[in-house]
C-alpha positions as CSV (number, residue, x, y, z in Angstrom):
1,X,-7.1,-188.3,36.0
2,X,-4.3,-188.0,33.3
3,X,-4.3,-183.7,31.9
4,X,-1.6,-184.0,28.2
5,X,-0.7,-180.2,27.7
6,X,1.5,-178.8,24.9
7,X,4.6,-178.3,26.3
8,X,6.3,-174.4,26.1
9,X,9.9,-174.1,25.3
10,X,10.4,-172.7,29.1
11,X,8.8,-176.3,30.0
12,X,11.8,-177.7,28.7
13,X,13.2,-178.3,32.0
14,X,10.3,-180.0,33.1
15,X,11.0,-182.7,30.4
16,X,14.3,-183.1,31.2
17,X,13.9,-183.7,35.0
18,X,11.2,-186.4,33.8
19,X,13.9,-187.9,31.5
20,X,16.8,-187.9,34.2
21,X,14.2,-190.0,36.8
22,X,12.9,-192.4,34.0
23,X,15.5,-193.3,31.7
24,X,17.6,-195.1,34.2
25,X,15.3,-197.3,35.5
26,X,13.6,-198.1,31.8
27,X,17.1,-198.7,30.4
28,X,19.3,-200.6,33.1
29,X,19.8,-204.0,31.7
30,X,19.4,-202.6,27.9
31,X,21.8,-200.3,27.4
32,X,25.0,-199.3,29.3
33,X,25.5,-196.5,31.6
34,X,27.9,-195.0,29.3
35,X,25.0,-195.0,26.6
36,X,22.2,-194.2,29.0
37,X,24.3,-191.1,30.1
38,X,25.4,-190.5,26.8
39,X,21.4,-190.0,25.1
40,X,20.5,-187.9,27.9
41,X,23.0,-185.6,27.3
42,X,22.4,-185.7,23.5
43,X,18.6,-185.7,24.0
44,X,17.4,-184.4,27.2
45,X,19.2,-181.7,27.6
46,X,17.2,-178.0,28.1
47,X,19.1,-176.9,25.4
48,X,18.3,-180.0,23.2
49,X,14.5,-180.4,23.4
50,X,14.1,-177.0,23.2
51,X,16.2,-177.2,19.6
52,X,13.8,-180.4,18.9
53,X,10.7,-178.1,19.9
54,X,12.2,-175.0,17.5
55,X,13.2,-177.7,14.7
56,X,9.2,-179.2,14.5
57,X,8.8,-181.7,17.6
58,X,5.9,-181.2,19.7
59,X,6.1,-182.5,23.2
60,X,3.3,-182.7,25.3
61,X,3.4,-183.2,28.9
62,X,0.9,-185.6,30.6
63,X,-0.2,-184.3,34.6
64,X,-1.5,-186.4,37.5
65,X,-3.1,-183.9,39.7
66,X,-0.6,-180.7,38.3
67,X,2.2,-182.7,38.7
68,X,4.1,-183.9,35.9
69,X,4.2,-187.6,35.2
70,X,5.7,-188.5,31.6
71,X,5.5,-187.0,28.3
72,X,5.5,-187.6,24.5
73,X,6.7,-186.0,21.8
74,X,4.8,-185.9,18.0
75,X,6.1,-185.5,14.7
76,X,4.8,-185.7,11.3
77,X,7.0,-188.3,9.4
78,X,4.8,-187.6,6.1
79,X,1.2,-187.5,5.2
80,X,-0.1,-190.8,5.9
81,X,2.3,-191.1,9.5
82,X,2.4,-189.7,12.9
83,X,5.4,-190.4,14.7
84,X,5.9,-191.0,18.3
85,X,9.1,-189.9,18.8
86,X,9.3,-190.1,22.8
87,X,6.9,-191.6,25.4
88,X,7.7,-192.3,29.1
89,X,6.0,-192.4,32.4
90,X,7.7,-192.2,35.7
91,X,8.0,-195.6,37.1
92,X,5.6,-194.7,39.8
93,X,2.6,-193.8,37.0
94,X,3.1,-196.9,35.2
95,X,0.1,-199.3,35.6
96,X,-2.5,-197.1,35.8
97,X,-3.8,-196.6,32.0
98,X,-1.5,-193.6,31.7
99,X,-0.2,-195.3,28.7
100,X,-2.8,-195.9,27.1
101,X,-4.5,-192.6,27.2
102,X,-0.9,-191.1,25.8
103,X,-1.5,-193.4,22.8
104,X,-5.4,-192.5,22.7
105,X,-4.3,-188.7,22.8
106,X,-1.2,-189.8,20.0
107,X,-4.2,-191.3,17.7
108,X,-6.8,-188.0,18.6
109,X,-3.9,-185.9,17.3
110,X,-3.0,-188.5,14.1
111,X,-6.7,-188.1,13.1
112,X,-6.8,-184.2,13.7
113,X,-3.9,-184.0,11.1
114,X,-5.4,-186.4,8.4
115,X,-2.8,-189.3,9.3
116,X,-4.0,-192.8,9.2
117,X,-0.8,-194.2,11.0
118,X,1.0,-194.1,14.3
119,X,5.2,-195.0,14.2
120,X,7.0,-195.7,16.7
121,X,10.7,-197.0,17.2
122,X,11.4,-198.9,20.7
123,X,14.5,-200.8,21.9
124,X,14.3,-204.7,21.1
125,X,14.7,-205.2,24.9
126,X,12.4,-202.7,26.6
127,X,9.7,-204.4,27.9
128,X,7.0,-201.4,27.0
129,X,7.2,-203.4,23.5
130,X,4.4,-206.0,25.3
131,X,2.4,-203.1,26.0
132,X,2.8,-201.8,22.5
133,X,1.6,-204.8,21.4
134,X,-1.3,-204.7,23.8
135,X,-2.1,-201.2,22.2
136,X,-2.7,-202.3,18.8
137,X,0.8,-201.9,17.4
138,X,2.5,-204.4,14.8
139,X,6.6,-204.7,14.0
140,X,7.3,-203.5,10.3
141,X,10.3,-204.1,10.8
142,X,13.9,-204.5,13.0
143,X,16.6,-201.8,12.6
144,X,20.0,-201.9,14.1
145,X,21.0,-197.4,13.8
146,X,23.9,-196.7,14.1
147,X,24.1,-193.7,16.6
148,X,27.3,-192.0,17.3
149,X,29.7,-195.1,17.9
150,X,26.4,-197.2,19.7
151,X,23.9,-199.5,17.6
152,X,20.1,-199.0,18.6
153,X,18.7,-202.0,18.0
154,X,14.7,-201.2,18.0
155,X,11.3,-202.5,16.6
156,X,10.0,-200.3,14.0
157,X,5.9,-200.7,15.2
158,X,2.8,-199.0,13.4
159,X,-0.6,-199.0,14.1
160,X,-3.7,-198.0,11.7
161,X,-6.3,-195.8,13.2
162,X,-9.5,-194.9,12.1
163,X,-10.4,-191.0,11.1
């Protein structure tokens, strides 16, 4: 049983444990260390979700059993679009459906807001596009962002949901 609970700005730390024992093993072969190390220290610091948190992002943390598994964060991009800005499972909790119920929970919040449209972004090499894919998504389109002296290199995907 998957519990997705808003996440506090004292749960910040919680988020960025979860990020420091996923984004390794989702990244090696993508990006270099230098990079990996680099985005975790731009993004997943305490200090730095909780200025996301303050600045409009919503993270939500998803439980197995009270422990914490992966979370997702949520932002209105405008008023057609929900975007998910972050979603990651511990290796460990992948396989299971987690996934999917994040995306469920991503479209349950889309629809609470009046939006008709989930955004994402993810790497051209990560293999969670497949399971995109599998979720409904479709590429709009390929963008190479630059980002502080790096190039992300991502899949801009969208899915329509009903309300």
């Amino acid at each position: 049983m998957l519990e997705i609970r808003i996440a506090a700005l004292e749960e910040a730390s919680i988020i960025h444990e979860l990020a420091h024992k996923i984004y390794f093993p989702t990244y090696t072969g993508i990006l270099s260390e230098d990079q990996m190390e680099f985005m975790l220290e731009k993004s997943y610091t305490v200090t730095a979700i909780q200025q996301s948190i303050q600045h409009g992002q919503l993270f939500y943390i998803a439980y197995e059993e009270n422990v914490p598994v992966g979370f997702i964060a949520l932002t209105n991009k405008n008023e057609n679009i929900l975007r998910i800005e972050k979603l990651y499972l511990l290796p460990s909790s992948q396989g299971k459906g987690f996934g999917g119920l994040m995306i469920s929970f991503a479209e349950e919040e889309a629809a609470q807001r009046g939006r008709d449209t989930l955004e994402l972004n993810v790497n051209r090499g990560n293999k969670a596009y497949y399971f995109y894919l599998k979720q409904g998504f479709e590429v709009v389109e390929e963008v190479d962002i630059p980002y502080y002296g790096y190039i992300l290199d991502d899949y801009v995907m969208q899915k329509k949901i009903t309300l």
